[in-house]
ROKOL-919168 format. One record per residue: residue number from 0; residue in three letters; x, y negated, z of N, C-alpha, C, O in turn. Coordinates in steps of 0.05 Angstrom, whole numbers. Layout:
{resi = NUM | resn = ALA | nX = X | nY = Y | nZ = Z | caX = X | caY = Y | caZ = Z | cX = X | cY = Y | cZ = Z | oX = X | oY = Y | oZ = Z}
...
end
This chain:
{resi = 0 | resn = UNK | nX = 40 | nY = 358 | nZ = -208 | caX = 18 | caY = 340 | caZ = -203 | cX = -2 | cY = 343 | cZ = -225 | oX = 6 | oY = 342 | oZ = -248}
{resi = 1 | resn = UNK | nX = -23 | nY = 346 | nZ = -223 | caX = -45 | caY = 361 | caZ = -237 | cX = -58 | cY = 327 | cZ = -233 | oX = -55 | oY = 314 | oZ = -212}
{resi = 2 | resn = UNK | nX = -75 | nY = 315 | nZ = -265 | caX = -81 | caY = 293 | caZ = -267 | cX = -104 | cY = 289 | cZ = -257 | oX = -110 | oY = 266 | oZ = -249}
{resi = 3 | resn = UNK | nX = -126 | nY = 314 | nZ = -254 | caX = -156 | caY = 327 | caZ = -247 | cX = -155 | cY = 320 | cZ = -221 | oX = -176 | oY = 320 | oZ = -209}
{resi = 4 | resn = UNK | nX = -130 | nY = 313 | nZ = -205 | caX = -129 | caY = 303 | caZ = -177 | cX = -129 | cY = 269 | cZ = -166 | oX = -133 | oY = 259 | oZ = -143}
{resi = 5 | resn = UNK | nX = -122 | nY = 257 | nZ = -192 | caX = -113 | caY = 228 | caZ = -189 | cX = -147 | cY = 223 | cZ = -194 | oX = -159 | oY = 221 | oZ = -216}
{resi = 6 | resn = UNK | nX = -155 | nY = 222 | nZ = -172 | caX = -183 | caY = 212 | caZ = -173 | cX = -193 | cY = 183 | cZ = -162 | oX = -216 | oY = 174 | oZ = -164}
{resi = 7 | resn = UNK | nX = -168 | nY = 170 | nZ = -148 | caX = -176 | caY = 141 | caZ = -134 | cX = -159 | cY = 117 | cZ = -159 | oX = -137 | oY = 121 | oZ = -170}
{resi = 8 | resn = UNK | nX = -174 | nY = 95 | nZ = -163 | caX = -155 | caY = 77 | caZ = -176 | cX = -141 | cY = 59 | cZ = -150 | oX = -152 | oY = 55 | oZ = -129}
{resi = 9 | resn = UNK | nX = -117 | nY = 51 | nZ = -158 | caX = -99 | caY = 28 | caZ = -139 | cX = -87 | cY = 17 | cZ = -160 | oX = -82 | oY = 26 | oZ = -182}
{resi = 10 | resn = UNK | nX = -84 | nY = -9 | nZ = -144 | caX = -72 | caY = -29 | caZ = -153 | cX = -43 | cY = -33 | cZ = -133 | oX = -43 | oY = -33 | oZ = -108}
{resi = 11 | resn = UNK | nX = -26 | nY = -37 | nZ = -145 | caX = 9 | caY = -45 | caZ = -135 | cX = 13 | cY = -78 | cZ = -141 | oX = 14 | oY = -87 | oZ = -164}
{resi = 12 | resn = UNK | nX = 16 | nY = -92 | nZ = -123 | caX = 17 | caY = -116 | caZ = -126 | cX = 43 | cY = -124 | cZ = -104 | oX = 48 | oY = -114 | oZ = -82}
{resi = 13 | resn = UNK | nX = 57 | nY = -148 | nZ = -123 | caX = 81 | caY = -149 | caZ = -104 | cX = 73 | cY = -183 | cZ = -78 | oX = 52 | oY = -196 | oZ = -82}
{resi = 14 | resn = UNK | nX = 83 | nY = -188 | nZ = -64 | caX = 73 | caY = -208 | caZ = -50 | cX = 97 | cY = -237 | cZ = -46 | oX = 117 | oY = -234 | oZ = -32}
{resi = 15 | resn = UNK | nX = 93 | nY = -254 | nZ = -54 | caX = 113 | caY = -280 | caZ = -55 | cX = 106 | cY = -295 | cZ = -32 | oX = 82 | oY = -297 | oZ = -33}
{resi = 16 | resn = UNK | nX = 118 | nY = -311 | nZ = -5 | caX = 121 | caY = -322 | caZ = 3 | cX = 129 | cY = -353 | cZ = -10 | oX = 154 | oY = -353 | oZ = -14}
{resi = 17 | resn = UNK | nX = 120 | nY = -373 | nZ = -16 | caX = 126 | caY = -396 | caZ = -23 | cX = 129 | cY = -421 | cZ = -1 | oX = 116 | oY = -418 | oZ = 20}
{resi = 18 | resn = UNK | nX = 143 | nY = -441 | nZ = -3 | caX = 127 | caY = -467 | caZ = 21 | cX = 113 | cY = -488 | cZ = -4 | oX = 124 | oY = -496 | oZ = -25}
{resi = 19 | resn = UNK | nX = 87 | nY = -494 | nZ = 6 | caX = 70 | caY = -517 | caZ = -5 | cX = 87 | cY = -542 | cZ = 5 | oX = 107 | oY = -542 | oZ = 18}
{resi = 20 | resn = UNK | nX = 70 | nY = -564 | nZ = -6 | caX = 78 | caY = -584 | caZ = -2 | cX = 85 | cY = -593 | cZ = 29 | oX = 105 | oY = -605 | oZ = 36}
{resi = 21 | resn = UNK | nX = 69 | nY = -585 | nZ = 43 | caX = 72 | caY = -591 | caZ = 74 | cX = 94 | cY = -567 | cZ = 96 | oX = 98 | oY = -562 | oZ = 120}
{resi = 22 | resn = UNK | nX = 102 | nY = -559 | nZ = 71 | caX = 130 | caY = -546 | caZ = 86 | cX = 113 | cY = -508 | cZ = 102 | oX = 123 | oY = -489 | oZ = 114}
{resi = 23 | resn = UNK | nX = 92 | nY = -513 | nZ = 94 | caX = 69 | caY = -485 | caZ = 105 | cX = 82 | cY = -465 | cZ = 88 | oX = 88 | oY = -470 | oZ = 64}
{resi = 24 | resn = UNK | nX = 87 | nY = -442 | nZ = 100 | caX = 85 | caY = -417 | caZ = 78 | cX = 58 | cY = -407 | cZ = 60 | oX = 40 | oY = -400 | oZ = 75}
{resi = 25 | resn = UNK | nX = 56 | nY = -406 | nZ = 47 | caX = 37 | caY = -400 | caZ = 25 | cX = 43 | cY = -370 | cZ = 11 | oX = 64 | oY = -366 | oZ = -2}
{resi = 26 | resn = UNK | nX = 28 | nY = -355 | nZ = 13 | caX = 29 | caY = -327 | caZ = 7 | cX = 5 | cY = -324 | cZ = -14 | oX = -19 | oY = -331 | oZ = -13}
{resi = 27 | resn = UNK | nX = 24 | nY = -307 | nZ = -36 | caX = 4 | caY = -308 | caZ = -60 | cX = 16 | cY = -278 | cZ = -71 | oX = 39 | oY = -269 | oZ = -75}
{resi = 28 | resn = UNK | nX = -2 | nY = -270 | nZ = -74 | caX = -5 | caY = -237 | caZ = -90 | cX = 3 | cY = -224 | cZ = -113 | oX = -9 | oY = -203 | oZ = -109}
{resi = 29 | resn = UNK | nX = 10 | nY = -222 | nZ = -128 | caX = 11 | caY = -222 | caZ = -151 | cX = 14 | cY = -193 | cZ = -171 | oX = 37 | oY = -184 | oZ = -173}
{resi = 30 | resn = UNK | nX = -7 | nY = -180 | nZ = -186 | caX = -20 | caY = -156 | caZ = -186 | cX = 12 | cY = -144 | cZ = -208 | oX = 21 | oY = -160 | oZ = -225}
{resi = 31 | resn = UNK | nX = 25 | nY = -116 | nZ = -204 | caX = 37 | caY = -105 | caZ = -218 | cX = 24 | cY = -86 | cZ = -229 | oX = 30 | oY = -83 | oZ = -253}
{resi = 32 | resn = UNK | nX = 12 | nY = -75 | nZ = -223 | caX = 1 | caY = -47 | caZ = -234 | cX = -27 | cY = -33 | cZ = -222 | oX = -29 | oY = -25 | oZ = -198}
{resi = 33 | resn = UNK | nX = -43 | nY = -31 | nZ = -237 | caX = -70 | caY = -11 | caZ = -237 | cX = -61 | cY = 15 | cZ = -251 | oX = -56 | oY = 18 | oZ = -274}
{resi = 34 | resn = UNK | nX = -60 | nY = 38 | nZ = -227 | caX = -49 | caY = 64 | caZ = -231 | cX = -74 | cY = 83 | cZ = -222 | oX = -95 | oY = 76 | oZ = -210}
{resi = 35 | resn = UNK | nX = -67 | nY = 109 | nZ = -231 | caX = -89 | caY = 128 | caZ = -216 | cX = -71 | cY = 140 | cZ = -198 | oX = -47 | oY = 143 | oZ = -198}
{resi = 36 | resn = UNK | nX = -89 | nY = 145 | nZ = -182 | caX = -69 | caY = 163 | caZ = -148 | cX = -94 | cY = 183 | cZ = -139 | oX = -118 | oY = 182 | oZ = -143}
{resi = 37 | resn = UNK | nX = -74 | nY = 205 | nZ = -122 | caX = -91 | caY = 223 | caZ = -104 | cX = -91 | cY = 212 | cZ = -73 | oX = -75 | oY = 195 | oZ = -66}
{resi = 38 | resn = UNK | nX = -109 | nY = 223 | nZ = -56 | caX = -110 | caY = 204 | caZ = -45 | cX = -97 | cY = 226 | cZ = -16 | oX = -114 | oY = 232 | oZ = 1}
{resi = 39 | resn = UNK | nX = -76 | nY = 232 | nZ = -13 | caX = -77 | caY = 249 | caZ = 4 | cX = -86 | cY = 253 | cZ = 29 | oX = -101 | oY = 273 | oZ = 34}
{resi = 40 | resn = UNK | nX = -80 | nY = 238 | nZ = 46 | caX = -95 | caY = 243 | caZ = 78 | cX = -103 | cY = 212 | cZ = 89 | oX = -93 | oY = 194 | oZ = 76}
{resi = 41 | resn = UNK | nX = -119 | nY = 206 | nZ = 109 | caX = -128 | caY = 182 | caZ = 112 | cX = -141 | cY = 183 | cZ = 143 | oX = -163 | oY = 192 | oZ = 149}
{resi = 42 | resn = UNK | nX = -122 | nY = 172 | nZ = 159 | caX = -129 | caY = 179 | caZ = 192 | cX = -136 | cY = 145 | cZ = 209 | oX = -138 | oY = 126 | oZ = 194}
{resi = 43 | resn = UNK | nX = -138 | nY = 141 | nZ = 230 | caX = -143 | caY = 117 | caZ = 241 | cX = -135 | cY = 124 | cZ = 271 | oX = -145 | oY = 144 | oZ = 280}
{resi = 44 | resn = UNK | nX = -120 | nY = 108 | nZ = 287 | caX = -109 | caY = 106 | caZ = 290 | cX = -114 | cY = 77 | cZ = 323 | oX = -117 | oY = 54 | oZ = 314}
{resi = 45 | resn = UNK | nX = -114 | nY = 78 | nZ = 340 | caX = -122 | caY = 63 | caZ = 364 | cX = -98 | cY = 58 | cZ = 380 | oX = -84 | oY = 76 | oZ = 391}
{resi = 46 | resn = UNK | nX = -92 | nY = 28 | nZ = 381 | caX = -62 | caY = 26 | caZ = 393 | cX = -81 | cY = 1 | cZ = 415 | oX = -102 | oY = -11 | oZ = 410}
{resi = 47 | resn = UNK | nX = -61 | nY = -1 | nZ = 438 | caX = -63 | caY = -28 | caZ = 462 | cX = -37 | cY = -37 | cZ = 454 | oX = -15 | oY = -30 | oZ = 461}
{resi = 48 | resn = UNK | nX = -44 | nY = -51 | nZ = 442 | caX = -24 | caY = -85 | caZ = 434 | cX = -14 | cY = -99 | cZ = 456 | oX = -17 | oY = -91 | oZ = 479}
{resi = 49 | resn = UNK | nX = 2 | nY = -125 | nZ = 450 | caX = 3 | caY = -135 | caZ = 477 | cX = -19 | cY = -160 | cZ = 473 | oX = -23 | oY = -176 | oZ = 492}
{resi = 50 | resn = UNK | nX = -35 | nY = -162 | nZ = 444 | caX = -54 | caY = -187 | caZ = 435 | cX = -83 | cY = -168 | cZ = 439 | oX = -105 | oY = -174 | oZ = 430}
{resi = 51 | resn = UNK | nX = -75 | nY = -142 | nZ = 454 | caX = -104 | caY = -131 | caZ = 455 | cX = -103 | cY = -97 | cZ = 444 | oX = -83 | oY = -84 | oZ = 438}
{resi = 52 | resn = UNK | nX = -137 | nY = -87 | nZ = 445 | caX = -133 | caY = -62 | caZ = 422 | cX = -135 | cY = -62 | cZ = 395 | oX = -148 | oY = -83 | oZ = 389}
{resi = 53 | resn = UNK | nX = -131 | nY = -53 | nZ = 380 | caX = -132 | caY = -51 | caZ = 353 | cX = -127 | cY = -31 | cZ = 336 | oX = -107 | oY = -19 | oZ = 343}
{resi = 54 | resn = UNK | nX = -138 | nY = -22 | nZ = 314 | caX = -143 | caY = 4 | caZ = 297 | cX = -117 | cY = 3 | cZ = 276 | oX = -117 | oY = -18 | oZ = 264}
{resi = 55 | resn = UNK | nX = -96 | nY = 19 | nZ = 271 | caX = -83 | caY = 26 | caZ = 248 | cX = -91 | cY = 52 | cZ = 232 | oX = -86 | oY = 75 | oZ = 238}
{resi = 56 | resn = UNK | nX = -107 | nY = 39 | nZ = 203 | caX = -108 | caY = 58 | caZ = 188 | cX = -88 | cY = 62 | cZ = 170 | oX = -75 | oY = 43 | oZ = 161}
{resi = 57 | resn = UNK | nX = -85 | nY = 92 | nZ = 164 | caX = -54 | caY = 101 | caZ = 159 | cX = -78 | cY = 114 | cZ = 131 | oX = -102 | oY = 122 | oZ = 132}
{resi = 58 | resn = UNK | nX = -58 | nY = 112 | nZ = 108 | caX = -75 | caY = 131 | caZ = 80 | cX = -44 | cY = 137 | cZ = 66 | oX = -22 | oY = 128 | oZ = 69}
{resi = 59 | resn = UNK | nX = -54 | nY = 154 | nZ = 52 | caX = -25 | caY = 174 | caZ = 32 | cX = -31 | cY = 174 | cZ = 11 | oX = -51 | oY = 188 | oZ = 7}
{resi = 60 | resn = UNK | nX = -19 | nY = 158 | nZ = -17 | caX = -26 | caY = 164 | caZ = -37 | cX = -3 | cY = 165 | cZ = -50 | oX = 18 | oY = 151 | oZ = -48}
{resi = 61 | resn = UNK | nX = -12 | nY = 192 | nZ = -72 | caX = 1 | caY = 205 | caZ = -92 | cX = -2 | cY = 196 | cZ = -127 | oX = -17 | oY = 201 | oZ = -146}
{resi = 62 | resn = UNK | nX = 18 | nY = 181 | nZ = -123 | caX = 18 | caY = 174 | caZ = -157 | cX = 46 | cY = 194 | cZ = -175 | oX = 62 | oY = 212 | oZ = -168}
{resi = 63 | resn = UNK | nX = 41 | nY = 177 | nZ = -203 | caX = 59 | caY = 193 | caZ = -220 | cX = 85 | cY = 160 | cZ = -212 | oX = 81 | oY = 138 | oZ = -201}
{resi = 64 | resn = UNK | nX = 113 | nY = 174 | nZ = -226 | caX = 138 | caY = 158 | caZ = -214 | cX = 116 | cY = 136 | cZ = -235 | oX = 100 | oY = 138 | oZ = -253}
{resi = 65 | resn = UNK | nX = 131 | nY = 110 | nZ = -213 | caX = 139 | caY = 88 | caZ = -229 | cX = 165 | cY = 66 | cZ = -217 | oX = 159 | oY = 55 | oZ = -196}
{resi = 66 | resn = UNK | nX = 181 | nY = 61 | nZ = -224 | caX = 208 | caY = 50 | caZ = -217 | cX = 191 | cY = 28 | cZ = -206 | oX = 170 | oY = 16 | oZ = -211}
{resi = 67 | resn = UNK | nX = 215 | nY = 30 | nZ = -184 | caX = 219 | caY = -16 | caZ = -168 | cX = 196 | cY = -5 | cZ = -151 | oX = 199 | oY = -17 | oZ = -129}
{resi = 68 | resn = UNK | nX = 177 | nY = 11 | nZ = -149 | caX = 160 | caY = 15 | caZ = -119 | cX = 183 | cY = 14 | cZ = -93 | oX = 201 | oY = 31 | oZ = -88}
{resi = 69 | resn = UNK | nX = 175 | nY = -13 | nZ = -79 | caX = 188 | caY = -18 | caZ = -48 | cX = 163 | cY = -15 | cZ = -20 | oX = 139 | oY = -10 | oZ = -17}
{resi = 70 | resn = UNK | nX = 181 | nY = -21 | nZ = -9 | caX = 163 | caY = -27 | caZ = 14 | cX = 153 | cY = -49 | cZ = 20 | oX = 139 | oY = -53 | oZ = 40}
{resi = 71 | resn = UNK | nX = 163 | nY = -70 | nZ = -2 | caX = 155 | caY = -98 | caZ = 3 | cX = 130 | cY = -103 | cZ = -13 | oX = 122 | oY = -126 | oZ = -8}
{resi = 72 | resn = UNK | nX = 110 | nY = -86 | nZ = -35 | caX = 100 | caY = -84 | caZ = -42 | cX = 79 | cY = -76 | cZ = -29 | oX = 83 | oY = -63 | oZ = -8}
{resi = 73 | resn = UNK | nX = 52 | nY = -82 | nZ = -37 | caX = 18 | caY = -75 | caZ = -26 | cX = 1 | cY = -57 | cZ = -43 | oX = 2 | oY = -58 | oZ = -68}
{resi = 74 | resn = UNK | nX = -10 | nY = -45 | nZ = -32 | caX = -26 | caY = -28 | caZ = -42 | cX = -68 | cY = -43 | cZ = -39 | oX = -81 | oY = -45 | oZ = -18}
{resi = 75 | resn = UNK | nX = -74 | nY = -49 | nZ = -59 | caX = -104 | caY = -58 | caZ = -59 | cX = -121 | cY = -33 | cZ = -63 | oX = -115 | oY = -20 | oZ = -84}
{resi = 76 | resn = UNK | nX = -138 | nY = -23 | nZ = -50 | caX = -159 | caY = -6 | caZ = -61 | cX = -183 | cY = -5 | cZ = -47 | oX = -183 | oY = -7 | oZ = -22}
{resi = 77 | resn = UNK | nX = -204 | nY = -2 | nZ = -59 | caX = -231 | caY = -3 | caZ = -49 | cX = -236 | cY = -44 | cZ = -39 | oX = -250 | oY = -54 | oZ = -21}
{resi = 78 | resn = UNK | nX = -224 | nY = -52 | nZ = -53 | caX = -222 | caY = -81 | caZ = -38 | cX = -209 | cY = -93 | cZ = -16 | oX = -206 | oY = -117 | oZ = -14}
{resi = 79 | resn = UNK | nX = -200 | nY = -75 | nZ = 3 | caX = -181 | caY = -70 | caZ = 19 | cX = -150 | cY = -70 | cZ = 24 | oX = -138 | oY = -48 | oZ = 22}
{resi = 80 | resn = UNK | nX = -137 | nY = -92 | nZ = 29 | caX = -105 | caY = -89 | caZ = 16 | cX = -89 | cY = -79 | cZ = 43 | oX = -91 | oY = -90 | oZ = 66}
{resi = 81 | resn = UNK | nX = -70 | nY = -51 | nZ = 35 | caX = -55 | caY = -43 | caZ = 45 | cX = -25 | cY = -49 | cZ = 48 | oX = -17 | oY = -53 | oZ = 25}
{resi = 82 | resn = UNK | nX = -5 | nY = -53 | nZ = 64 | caX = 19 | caY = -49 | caZ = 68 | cX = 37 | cY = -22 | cZ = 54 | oX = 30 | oY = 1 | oZ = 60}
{resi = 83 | resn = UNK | nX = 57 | nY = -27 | nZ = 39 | caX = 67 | caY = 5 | caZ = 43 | cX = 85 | cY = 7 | cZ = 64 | oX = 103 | oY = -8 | oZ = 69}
{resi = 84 | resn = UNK | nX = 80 | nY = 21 | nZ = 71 | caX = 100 | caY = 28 | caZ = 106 | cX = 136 | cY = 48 | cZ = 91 | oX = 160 | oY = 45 | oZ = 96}
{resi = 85 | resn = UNK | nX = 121 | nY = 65 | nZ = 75 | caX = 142 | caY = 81 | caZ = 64 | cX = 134 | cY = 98 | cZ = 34 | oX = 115 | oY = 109 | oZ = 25}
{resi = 86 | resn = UNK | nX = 154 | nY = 94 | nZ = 29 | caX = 161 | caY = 104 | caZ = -13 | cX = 179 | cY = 138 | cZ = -6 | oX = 199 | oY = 140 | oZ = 7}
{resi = 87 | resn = UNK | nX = 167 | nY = 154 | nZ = -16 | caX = 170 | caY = 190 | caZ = -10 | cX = 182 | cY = 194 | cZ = -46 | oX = 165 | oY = 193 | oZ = -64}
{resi = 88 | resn = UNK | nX = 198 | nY = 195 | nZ = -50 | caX = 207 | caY = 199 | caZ = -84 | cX = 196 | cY = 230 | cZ = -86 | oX = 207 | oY = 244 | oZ = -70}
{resi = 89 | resn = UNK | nX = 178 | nY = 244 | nZ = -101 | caX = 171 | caY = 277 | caZ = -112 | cX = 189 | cY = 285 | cZ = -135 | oX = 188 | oY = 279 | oZ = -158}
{resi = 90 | resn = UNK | nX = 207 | nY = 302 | nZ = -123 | caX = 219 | caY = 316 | caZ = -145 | cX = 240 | cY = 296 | cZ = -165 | oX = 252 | oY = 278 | oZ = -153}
{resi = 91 | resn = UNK | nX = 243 | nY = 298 | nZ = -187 | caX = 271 | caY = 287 | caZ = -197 | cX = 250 | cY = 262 | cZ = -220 | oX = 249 | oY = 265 | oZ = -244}
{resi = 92 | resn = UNK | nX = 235 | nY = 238 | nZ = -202 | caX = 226 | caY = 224 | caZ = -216 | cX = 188 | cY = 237 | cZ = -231 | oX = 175 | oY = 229 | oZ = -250}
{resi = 93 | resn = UNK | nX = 184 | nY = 255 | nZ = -212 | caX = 162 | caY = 261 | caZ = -222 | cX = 126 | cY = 250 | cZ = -213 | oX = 104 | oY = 251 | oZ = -224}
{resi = 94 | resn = UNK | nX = 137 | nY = 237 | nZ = -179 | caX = 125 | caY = 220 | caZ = -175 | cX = 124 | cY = 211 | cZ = -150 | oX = 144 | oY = 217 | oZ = -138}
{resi = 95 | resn = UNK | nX = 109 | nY = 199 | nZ = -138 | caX = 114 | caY = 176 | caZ = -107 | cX = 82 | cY = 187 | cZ = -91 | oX = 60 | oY = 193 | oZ = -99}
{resi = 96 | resn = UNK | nX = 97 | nY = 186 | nZ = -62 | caX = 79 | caY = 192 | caZ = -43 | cX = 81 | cY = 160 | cZ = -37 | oX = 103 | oY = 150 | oZ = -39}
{resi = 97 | resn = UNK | nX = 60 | nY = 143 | nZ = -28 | caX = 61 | caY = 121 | caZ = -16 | cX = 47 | cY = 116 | cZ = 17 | oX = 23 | oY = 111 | oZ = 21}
{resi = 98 | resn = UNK | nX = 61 | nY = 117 | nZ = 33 | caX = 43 | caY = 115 | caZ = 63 | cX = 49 | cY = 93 | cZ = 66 | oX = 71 | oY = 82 | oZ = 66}
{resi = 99 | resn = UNK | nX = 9 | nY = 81 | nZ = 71 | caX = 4 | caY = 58 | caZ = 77 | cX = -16 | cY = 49 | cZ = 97 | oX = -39 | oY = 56 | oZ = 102}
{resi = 100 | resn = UNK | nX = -1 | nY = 33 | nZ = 106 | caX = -19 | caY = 22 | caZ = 139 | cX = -33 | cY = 0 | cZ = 135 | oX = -26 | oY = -15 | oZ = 116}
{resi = 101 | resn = UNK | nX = -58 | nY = -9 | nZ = 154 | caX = -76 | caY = -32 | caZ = 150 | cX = -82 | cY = -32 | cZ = 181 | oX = -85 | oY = -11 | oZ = 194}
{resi = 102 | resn = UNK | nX = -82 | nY = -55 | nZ = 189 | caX = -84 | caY = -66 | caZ = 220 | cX = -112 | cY = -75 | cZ = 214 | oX = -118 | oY = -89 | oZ = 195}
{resi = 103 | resn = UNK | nX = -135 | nY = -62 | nZ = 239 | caX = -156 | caY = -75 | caZ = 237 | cX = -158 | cY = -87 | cZ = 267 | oX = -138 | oY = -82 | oZ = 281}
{resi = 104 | resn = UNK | nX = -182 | nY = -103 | nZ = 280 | caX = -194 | caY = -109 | caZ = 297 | cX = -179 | cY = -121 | cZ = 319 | oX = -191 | oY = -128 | oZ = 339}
end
């Protein structure tokens, strides 16, 4: 992994489910890490739902390892917060492919 490639910043943030006072789930964010990543491929994606049509954008990013990356974790970038769908381990700890989906429209 050549560093002259990690040209996008992301943020790794894990996500907590809580209940407020009125018994509501309350979802709150909470930022782990500002990393550099490559940004590998980035496609979109047109599905018929059964709530309608709607766009899944799919993006690939390439960071250096960092332990505890799940799938329950989000990816923020460009202001935009992603899902990770799936964690790709490179080589013996040398770094993480992250594919991540975003439901639009």
């Amino acid at each position: 992994m050549k560093s002259g490639r990690l040209t996008e910043t992301i943020q790794l943030r894990s996500v907590d489910a809580t209940l407020n006072d009125y018994g509501t789930p309350a979802v709150d964010g909470y930022r782990l890490r500002t990393v550099r990543a490559e940004r590998i491929d980035q496609t979109t994606e047109e599905y018929l739902r059964a709530f309608g049509a709607s766009d899944e954008e799919t993006i690939i990013f390439r960071i250096r390892y960092l332990e505890g990356v799940t799938n329950a974790h989000q990816v923020v970038w460009q202001g935009e917060v992603f899902n990770i769908r799936q964690v790709t381990p490179i080589g013996r700890r040398k770094g993480l492919d992250l594919r991540c989906a975003r439901l639009t429209g």
